[in-house]
MISEMAR-819227 format. One line per 5 residues: number of its first residue (from 1); their letters; for each residue y, x, z of N, C-alpha, C, CB. Coordinates in nm, 3 decimals. Each point is the difference from the previous one (the first is absolute). Glycine has a CB too. Layout:
BEGIN
NUM	A	Y/X/Z/Y/X/Z/Y/X/Z/Y/X/Z ~ ...
// end
This chain:
BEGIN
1	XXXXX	-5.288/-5.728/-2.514/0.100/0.040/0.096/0.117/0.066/-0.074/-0.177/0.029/0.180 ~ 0.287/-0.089/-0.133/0.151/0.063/-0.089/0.004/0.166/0.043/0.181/-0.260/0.027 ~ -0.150/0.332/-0.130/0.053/0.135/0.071/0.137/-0.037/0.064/-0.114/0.170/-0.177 ~ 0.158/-0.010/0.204/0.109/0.007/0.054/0.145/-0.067/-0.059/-0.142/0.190/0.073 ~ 0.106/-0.139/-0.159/0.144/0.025/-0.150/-0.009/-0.176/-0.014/-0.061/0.304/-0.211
6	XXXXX	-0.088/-0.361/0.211/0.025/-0.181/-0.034/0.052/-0.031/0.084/-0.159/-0.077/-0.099 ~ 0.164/0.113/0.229/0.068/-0.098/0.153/0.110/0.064/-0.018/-0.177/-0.050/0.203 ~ 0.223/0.139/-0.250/0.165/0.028/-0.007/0.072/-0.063/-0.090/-0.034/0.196/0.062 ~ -0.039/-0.185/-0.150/0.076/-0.122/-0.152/-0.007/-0.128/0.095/-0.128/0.092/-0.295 ~ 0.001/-0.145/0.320/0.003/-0.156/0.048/0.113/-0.038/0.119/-0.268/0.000/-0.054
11	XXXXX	0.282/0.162/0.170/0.102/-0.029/0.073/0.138/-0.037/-0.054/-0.130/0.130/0.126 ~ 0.186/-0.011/-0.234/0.128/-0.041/-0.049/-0.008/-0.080/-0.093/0.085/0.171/0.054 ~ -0.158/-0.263/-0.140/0.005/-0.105/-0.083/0.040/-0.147/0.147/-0.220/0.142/-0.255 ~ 0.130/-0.101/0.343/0.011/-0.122/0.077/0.151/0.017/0.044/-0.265/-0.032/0.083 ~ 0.334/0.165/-0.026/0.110/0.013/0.066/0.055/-0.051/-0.134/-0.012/0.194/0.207
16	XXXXX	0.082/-0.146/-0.306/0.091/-0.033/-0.094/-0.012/-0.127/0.000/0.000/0.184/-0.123 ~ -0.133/-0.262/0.115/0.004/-0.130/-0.045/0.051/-0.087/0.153/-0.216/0.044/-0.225 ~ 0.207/0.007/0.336/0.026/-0.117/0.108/0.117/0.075/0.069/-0.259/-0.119/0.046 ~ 0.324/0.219/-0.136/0.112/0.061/0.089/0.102/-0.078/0.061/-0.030/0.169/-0.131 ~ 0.090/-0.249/0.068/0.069/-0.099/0.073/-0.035/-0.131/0.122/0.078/0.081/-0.220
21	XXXXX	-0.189/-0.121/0.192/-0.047/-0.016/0.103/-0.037/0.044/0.153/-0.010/-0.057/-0.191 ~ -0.061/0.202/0.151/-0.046/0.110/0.081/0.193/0.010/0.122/-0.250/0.171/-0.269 ~ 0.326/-0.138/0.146/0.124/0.012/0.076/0.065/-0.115/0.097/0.027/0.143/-0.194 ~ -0.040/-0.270/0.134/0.026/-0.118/0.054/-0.089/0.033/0.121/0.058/-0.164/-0.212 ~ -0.194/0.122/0.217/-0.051/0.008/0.124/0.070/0.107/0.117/-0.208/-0.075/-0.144
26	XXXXX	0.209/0.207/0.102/0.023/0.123/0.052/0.162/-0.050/0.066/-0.174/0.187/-0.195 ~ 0.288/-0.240/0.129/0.111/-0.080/0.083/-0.038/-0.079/0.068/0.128/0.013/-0.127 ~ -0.219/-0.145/0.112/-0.010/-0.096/0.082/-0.041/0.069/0.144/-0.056/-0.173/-0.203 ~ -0.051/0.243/0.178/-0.063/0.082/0.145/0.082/0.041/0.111/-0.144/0.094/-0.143 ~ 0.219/-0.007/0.049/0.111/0.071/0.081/0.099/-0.043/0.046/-0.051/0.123/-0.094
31	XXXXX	0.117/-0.270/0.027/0.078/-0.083/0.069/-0.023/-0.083/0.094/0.068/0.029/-0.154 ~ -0.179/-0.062/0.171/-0.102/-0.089/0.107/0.000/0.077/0.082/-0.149/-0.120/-0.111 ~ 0.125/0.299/0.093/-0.065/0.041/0.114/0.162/0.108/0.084/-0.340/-0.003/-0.143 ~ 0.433/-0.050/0.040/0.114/0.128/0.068/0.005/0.011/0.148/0.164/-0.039/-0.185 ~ -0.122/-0.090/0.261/0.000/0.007/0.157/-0.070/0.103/0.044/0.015/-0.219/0.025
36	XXXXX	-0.118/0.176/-0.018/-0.134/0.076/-0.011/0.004/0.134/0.034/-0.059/-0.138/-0.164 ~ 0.097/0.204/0.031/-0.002/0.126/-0.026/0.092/0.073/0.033/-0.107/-0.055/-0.134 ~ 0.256/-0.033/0.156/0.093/0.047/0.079/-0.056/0.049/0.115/0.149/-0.136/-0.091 ~ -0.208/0.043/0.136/-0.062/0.030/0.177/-0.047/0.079/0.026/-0.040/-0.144/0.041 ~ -0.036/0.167/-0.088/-0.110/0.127/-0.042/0.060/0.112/0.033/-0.103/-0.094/-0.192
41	XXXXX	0.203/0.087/0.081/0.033/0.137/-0.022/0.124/0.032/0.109/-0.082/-0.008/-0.274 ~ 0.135/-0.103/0.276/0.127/0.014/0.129/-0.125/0.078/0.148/0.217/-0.315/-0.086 ~ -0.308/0.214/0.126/-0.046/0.051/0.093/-0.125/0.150/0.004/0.087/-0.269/0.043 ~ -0.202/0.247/-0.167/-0.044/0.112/0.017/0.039/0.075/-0.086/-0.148/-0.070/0.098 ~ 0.232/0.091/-0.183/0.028/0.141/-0.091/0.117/0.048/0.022/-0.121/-0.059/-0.174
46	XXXXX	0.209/0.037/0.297/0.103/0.052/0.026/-0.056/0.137/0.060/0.142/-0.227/0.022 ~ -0.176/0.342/-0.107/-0.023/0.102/0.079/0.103/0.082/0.095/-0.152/-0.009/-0.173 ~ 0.298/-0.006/0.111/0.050/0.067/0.111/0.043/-0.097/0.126/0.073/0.179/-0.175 ~ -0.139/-0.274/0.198/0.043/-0.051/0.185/-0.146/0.068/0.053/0.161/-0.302/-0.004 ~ -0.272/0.282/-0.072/-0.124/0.055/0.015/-0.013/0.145/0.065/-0.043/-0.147/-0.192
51	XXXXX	0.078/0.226/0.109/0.050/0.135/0.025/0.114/-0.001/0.118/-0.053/0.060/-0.257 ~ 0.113/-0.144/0.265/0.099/0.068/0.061/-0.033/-0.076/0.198/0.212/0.031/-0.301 ~ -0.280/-0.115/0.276/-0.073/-0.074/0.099/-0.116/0.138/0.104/0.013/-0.277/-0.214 ~ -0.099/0.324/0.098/-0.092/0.060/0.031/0.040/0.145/0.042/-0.126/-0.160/-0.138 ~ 0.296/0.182/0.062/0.045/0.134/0.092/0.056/-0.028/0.117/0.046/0.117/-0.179
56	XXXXX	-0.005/-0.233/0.236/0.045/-0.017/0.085/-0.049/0.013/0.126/0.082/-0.088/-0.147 ~ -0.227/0.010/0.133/-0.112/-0.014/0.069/-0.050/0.142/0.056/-0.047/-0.210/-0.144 ~ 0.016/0.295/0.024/-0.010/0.141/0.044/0.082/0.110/0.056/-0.114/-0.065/-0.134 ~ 0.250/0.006/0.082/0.056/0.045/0.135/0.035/0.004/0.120/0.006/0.007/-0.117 ~ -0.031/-0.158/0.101/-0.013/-0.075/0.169/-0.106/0.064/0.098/0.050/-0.239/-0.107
61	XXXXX	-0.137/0.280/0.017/-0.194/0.057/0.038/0.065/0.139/0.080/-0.214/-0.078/-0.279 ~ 0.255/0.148/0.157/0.019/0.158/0.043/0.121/0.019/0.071/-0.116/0.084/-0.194 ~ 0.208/-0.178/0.255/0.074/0.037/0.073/0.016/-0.031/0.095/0.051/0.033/-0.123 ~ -0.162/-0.116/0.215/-0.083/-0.066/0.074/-0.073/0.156/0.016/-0.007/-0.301/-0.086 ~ -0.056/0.358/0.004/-0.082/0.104/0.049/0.095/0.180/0.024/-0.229/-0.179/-0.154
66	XXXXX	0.366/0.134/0.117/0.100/0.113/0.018/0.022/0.019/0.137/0.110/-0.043/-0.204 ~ -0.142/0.157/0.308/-0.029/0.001/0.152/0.138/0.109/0.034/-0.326/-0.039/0.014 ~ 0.318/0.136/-0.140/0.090/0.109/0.057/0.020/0.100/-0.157/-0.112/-0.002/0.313 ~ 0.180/0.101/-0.285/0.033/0.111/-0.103/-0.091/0.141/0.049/0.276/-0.109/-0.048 ~ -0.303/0.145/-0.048/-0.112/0.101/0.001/0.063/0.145/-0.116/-0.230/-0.242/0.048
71	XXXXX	0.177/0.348/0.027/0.036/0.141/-0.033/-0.166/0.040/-0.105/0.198/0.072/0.287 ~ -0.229/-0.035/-0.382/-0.095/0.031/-0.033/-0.049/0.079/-0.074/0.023/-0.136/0.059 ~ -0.149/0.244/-0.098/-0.041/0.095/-0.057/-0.108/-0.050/-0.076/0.085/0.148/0.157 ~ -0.080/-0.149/-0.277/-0.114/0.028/-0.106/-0.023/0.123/-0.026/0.044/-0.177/-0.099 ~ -0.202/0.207/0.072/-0.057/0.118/-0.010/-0.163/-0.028/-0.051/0.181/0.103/0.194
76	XXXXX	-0.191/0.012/-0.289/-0.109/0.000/-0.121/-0.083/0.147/0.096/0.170/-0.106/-0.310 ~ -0.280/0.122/0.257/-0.111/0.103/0.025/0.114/0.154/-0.063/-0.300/-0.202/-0.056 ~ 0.369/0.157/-0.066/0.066/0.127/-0.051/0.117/0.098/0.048/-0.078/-0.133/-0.152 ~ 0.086/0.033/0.278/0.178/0.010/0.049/0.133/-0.043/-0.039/-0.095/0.151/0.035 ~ 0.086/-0.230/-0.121/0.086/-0.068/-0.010/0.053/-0.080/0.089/-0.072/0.037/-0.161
81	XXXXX	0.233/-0.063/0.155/0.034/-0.071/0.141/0.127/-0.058/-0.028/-0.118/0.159/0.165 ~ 0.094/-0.308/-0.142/0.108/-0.092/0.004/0.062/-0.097/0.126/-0.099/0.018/-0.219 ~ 0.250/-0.016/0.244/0.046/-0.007/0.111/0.010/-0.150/-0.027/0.108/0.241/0.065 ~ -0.115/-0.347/0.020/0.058/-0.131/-0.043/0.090/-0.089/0.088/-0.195/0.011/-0.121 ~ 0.257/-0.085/0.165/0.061/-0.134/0.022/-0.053/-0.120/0.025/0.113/0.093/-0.110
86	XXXXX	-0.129/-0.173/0.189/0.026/-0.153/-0.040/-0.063/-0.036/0.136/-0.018/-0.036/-0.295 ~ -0.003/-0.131/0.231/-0.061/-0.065/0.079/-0.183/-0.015/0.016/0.249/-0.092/-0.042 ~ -0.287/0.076/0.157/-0.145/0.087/0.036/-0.111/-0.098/-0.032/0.092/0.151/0.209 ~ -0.046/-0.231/-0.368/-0.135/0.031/-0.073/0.067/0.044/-0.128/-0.184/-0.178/0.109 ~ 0.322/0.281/-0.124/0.001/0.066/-0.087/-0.113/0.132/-0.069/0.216/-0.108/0.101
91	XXXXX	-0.244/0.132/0.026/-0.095/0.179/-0.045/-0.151/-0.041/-0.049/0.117/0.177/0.231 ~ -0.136/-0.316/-0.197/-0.126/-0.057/-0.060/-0.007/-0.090/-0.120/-0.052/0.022/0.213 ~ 0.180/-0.010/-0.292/0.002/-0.051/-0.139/0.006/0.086/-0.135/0.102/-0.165/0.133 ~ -0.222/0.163/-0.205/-0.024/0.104/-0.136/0.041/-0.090/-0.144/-0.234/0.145/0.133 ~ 0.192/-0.272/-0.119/0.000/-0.078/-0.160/0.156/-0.076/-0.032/-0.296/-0.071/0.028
96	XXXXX	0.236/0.061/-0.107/0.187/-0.019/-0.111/0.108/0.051/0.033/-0.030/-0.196/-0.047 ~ 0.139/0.141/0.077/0.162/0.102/0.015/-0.011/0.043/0.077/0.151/-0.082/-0.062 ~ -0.297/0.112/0.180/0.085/0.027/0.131/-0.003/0.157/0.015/-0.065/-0.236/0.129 ~ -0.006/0.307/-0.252/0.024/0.173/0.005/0.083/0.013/-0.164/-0.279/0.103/0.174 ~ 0.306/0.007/-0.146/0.066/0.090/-0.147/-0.070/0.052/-0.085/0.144/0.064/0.105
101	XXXXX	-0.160/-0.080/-0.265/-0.104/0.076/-0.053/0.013/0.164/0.074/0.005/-0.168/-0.250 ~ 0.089/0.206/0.245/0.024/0.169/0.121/-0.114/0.024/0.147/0.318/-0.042/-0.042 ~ -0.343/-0.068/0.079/-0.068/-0.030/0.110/-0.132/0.002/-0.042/0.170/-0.121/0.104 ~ -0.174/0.026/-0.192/-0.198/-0.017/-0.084/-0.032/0.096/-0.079/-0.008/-0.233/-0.040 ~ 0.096/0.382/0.044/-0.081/0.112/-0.070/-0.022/0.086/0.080/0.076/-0.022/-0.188
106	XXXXX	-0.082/-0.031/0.349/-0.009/0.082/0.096/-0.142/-0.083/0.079/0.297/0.099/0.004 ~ -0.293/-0.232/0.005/-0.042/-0.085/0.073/-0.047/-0.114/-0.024/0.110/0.101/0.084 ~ -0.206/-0.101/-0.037/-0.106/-0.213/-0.036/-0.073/-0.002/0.089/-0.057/-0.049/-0.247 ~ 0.036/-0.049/0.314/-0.076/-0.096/0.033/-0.100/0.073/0.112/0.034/-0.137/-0.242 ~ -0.111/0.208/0.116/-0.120/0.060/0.087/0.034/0.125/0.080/-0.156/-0.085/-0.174
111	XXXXX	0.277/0.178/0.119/0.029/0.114/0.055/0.079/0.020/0.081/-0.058/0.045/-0.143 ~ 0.131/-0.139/0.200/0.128/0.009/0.063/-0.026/0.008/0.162/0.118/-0.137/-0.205 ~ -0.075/0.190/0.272/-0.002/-0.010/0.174/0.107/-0.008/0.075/-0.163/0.116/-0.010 ~ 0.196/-0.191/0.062/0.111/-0.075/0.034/0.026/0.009/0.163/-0.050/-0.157/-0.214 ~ 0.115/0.216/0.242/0.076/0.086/0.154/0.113/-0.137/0.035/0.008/0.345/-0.085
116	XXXXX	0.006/-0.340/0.159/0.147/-0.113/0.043/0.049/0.147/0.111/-0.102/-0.372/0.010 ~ 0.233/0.387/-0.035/0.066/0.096/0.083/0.100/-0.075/0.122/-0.011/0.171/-0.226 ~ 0.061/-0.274/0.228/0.086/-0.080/0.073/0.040/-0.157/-0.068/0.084/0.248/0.086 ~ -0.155/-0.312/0.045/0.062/-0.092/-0.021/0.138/-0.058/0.047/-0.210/0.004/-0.030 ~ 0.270/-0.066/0.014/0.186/-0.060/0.001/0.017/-0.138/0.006/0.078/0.172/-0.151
121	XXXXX	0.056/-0.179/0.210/-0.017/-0.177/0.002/0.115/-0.027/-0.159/-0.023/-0.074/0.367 ~ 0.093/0.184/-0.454/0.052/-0.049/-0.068/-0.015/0.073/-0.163/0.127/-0.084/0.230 ~ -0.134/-0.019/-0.331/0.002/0.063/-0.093/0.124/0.167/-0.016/-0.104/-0.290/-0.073 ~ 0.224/0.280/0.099/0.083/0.087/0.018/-0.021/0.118/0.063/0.098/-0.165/-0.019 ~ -0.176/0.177/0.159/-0.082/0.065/0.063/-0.048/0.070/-0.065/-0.023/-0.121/0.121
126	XXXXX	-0.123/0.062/-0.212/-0.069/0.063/-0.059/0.034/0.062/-0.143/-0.122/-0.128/0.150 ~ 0.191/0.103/-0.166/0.054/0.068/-0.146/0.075/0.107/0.043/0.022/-0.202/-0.145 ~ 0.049/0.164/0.281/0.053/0.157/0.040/-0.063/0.089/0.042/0.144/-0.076/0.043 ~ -0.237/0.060/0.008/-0.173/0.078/0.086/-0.009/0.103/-0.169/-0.213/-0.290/0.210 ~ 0.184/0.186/-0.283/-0.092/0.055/-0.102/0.068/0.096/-0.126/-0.140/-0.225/0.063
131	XXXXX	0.292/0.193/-0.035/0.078/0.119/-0.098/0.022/0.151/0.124/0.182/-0.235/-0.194 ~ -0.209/0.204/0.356/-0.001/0.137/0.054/-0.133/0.034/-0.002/0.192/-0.016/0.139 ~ -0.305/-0.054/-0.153/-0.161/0.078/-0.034/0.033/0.079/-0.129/-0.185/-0.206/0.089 ~ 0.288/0.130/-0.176/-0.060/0.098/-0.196/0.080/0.082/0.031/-0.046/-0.150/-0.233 ~ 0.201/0.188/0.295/0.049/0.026/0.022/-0.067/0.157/0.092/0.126/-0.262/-0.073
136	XXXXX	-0.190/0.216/0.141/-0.065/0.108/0.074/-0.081/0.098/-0.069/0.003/-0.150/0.161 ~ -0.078/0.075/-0.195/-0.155/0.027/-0.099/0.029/0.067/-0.182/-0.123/-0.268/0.160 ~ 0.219/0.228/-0.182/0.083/0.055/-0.112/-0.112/-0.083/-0.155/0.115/0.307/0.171 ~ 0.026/-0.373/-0.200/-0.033/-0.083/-0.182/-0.111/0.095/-0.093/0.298/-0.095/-0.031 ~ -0.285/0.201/0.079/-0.098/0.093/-0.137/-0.130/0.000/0.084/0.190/0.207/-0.137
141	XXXXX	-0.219/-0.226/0.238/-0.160/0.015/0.079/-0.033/-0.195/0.009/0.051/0.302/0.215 ~ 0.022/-0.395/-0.295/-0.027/-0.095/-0.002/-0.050/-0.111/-0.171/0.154/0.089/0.252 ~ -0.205/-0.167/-0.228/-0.006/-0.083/-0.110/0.108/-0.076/-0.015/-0.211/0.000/0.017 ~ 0.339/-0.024/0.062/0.065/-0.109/0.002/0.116/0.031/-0.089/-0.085/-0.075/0.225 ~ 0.137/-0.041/-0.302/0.113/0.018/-0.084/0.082/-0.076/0.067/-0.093/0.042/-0.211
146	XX	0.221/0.050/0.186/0.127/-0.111/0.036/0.099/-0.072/-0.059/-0.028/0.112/0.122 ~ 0.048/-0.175/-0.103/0.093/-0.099/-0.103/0.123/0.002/0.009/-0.141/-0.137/0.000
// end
C-alpha cells in the first residue's frame, strides 16, 4: 500500500504529465456546459431577487397583521421601565434590530412584562401619547434613550 507522500508524488507526476490535457478537457466541459450554468446561476444564485423576494413577502405577512398603533411599557422584576411606540406587534419583538443594545442591558426575553397603555388608530398618535407618558414620568426614572 502507497503511503501518503507516494500518492502525492504520483498525484503531481500524473498532473504535470497530463496538465494540458487535464486543461483541455476542463475548457471543453465548460464550453459545452456554459448555457447551462448561465441558467443556473441567472435563476438560482441570484441571491438578491431571492432576498429581496422573501422581504417582500414578509412584509406583505406583517402588514396584513398591522391592526393599529400601540402605547407601551416594558418592565423587569428590578424596576426598570421602558416607554414605547409602534405598531401592536411592536411590544412583542426582542431578536435582532428590533431593541437597542441600551434596552438588552435592561431586558430579554424571559424578564420583560409588557403593559399596552393605549391603543390608536395612528402611528403619529402614538408617538405623541408616548413622548407625554416620558414626558410625565420623567427620562431619569426611565430606561429610554433619546435620539
Amino acid at each position: 500500500m502507497k503511503s501518503l507522500e507516494e500518492k502525492s508524488a504520483y498525484a503531481r507526476a500524473y498532473y504535470k504529465k497530463n496538465k494540458a490535457i487535464l486543461l483541455e478537457k476542463k475548457k471543453e466541459y465548460y464550453s459545452r456546459n456554459k448555457e447551462r450554468q448561465q441558467a443556473y446561476q441567472k435563476d438560482y444564485l441570484n441571491r438578491d431577487g431571492v432576498k429581496e423576494l422573501r422581504k417582500e413577502n414578509r412584509s406583505k405577512k406583517r402588514d396584513a397583521l398591522i391592526t393599529h398603533y400601540v402605547v407601551y411599557i416594558h418592565s423587569n422584576d428590578l424596576g426598570d421601565t421602558y416607554i414605547g411606540a409602534g405598531n401592536n406587534i411592536r411590544p412583542y419583538l426582542f431578536k435582532g434590530k428590533n431593541r437597542t443594545s441600551e434596552w438588552r442591558k435592561y431586558f430579554d426575553e424571559d424578564n420583560v412584562k409588557i403593559t399596552i397603555l393605549r391603543e390608536l388608530n395612528s402611528k403619529k398618535e402614538a408617538l405623541e401619547y408616548e413622548s407625554e407618558i416620558i414626558r410625565k414620568i420623567g427620562l431619569d426614572n426611565l430606561v429610554n434613550l433619546i435620539h
